[in-house]
N, C-alpha and C positions, 0 to 999 in steps of 0.2 A: 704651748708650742703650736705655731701654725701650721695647718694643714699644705701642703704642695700641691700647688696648682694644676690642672686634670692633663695641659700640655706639657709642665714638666716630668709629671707622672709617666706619664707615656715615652718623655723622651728618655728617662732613665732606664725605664724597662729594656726600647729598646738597647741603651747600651750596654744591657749584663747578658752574659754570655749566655745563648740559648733561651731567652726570653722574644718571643716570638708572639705574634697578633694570633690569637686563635681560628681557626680555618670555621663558617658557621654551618651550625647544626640546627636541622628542623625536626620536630618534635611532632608525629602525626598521629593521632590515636586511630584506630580505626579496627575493625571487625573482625575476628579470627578469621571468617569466610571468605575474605578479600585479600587472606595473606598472598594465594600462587600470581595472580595480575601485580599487585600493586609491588611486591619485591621485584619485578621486571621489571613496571615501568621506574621505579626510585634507581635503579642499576641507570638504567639510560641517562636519564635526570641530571646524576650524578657525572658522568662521562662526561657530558655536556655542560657539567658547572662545575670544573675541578677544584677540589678543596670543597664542598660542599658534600656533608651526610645528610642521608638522613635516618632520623632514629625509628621503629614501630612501634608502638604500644600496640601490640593482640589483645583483642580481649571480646570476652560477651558483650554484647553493644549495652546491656543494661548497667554496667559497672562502671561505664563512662562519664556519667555527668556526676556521680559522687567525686571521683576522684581529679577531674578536673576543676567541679567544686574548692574542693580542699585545698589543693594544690597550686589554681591558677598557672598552669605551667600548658604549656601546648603553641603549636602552630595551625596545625591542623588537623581537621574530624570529621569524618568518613564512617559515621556506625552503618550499621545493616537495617537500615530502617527510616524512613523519611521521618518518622516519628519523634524520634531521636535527636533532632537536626530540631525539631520542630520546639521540641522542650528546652533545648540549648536556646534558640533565638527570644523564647521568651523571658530567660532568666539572664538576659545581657551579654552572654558569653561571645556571641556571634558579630562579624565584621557584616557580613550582610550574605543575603540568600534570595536564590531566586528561584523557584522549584525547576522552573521551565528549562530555563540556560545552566543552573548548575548540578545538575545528573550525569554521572558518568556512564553509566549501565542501570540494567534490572539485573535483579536474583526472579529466578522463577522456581516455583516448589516441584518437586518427581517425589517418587517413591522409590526406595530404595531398599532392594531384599538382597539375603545369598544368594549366591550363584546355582543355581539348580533348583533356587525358589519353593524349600522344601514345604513351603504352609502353604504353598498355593495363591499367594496374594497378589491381587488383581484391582483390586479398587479402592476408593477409600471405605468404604463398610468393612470392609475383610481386617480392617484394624480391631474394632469392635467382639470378630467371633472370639468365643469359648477358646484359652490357650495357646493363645499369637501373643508372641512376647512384645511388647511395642517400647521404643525409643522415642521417651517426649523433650523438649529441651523445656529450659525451667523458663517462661514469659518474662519472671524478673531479671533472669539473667541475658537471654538473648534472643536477638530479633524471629527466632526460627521456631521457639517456644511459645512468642506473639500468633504466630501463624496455625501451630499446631491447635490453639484452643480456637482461634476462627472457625477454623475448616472442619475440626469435628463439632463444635458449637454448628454449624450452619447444617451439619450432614443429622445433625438430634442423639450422637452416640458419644459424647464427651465424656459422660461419666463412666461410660463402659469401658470406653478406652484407657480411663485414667486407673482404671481398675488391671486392665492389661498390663499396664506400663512397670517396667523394671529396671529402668533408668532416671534422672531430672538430669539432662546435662547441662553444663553450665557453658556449654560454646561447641556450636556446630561442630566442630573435626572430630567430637568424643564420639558422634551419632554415628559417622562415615566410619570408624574404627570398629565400633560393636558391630555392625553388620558384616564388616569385614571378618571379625573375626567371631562368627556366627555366635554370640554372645547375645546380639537380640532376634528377633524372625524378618523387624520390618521398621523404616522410618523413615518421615517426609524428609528431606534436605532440599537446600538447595541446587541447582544444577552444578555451578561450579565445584559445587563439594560432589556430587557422584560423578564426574567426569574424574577424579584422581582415582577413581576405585572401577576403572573398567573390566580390568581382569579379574578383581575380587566379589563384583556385586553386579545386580540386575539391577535394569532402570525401569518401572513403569511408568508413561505418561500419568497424569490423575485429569479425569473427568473432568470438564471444561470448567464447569457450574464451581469447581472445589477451589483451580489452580489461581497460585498466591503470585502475583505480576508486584516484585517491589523496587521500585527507585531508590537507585543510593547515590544520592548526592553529595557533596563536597564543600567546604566551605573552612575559611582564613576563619582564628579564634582571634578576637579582642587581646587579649593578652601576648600574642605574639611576638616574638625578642627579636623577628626578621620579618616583618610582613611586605615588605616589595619582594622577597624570594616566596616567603610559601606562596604569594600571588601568583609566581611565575609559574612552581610546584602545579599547583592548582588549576594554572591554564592546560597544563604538559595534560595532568589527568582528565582532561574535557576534550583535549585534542583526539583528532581523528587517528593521529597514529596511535594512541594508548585505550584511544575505543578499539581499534585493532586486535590490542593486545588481551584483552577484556574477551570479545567475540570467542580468542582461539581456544581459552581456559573457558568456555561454557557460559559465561554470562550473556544475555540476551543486551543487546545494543540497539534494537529495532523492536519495540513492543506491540506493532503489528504480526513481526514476523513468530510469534513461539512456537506455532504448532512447526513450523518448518526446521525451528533449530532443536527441538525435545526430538523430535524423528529423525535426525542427524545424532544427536546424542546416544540414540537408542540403538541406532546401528553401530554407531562408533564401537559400541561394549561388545556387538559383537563380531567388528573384525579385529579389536584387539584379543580377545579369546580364540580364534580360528587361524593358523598358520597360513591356512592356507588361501585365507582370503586377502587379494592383493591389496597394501592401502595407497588408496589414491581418492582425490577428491572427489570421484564416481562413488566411492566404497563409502567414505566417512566426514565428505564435507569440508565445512571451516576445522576440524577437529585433527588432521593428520596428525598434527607434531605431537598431541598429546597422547594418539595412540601407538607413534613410532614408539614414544618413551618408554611406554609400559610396556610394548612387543621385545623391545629389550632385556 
C-alpha cells in the first residue's frame, strides 16, 4: 500500500472536522531560580506571538544535561551557571554561544537569615560556629551548591560548615523556604531568591573577597523543532526591556553596579517589614513592585 504523499496528508487533515495545524511550542529548560523574571518575560513573548507557548522545564541546573541527553528534546537553555552552557557546547548540544552578547543578567550570592537573625550571623565565618544550622545546596544538583563549596573552600571552613549543614537541597527555592520557615539558622542564595522573602528573612551583604558574581546566559539548543522562534525568544531575553524585567526581581544587569543594588535590596526588606515606611524609589529603589507585593 502506498504511503500519501506529505501534501495530500495535510490536505486531508485539513478537511476533517477539527483537524487544525498545531499552534508552536518552545521548550526551554532553565533554572528553578530564574522562575519570577523568565515567567513574565514568556507572558509578554507570548502576547506578542499569539498562538505561540512556551513550556518551563525548572529544575536544579545540574539535572539538565542528563536529561536533555536522553531526550534530545528542548528549544532552549538557560541554567544557573555559565558552566552549564559551557558543558552543553562541548558535547554538541549548542546552536552557538557567545559569552559576551549572550548574558541576560547576573545572580549574585547574600546571605540569608530569619527575621530577628536569632544566631547572630554576620559574615561568612559565622557559617562555621559551633550550632548554626546551615542550608547547602547539593554542587551536583544546582548551580548554588557550586558556589556554596567555592566560597567556604576559599574562606578554609568547608568541612565545618558541611558539618553544620542540615540540609542538601536540590534547587535553590527549598534554601529560601527553610529560612523562611526557620527550619535552618542561615544560607547563601541568590539575590533574586531573597528578594521573594522580604517580609520573611534578613539579607546580609557577604564580604567583597567571598561574593559569587554569575552570568547566565542563554542560548538556541541544536535539536530545536522551531529555531527562527526560540531565536526571536532569545533575542526578547537579551533585550533591554526583559533586562528590565530581570533588574526589578533582584538580579544584577550591571556587574559594575552590585554593591549599589545588594544596598537596595537590603533596604527593600526593610521597608517591606515597616508600615510605616513610605515605598518609593527614595525608600527601596529598582525594587518597588516587589515590595508593594509583599506589603500586601
Amino acid at each position: 500500500m502506498r504511503v500519501p504523499s506529505l501534501a495530500l496528508s495535510l490536505t486531508c487533515c485539513l478537511m476533517l472536522p477539527g483537524c487544525q495545524q498545531r499552534s508552536p511550542r518552545l521548550l526551554f529548560h532553565a533554572g528553578a531560580g530564574q522562575r519570577s523574571s523568565l515567567d513574565e518575560i514568556a507572558q509578554l513573548f507570548a502576547q506578542r506571538h499569539p498562538g505561540v507557548r512556551v513550556d518551563f522545564a525548572y529544575k536544579g541546573s545540574g539535572y539538565f544535561l542528563a536529561d536533555v541527553a536522553a531526550s534530545k528534546e528542548g528549544d532552549l537553555y538557560m541554567p544557573g551557571e555559565a558552566f552549564y552552557v559551557e558543558q552543553a557546547v562541548r558535547r554538541g548540544f549548542v546552536e552557538s554561544y557567545e559569552p559576551h552578547t549572550d548574558t541576560a543578567a547576573y545572580f549574585v550570592t547574600v546571605i540569608l537569615i530569619p527575621s530577628g537573625n536569632p544566631k547572630g550571623i554576620r559574615t561568612v565565618a559565622d557559617f562555621a560556629r559551633p550550632g548554626v544550622r546551615v542550608g547547602l545546596g547539593d554542587p551536583e544538583a544546582c548551580a548554588v551548591g557550586v558556589w556554596h563549596k567555592r566560597i567556604f573552600e576559599k574562606a578554609g571552613i568547608y568541612e565545618r560548615v558541611k558539618r553544620n549543614a542540615v540540609m542538601n537541597a536540590q534547587c535553590i527555592p527549598e534554601l529560601g523556604n527553610a529560612v523562611k520557615l526557620r527550619a535552618i539558622d542561615t544560607a547563601i542564595v541568590w539575590s533574586s531568591t531573597a528578594v521573594l522573602y522580604l517580609r520573611d528573612a534578613e539579607i546580609v551583604p557577604m564580604e567583597s573577597e567571598y561574593v559569587g558574581i554569575v552570568p547566565l546566559p542563554i542560548v538556541v539548543l541544536k535539536f530545536s523543532r522551531h529555531k527562527a522562534l526560540a531565536r526571536q525568544l532569545k533575542a526578547f531575553v537579551l533585550s533591554r526591556e526583559a533586562k528590565a524585567i530581570f533588574h526589578k526581581h533582584a538580579y544584577i544587569i550591571d556587574a559594575s553596579e552590585v554593591d549599589r543594588d545588594i544596598k537596595w535590596l537590603v533596604a527593600a526588606a526593610r521597608v517591606a517589614k515597616d508600615p510605616a515606611i513610605p515605598i518609593t524609589p527614595q525608600t527601596c529603589g529598582h525594587l518597588v513592585e516587589e515590595v508593594r507585593r509583599q506589603r500586601r
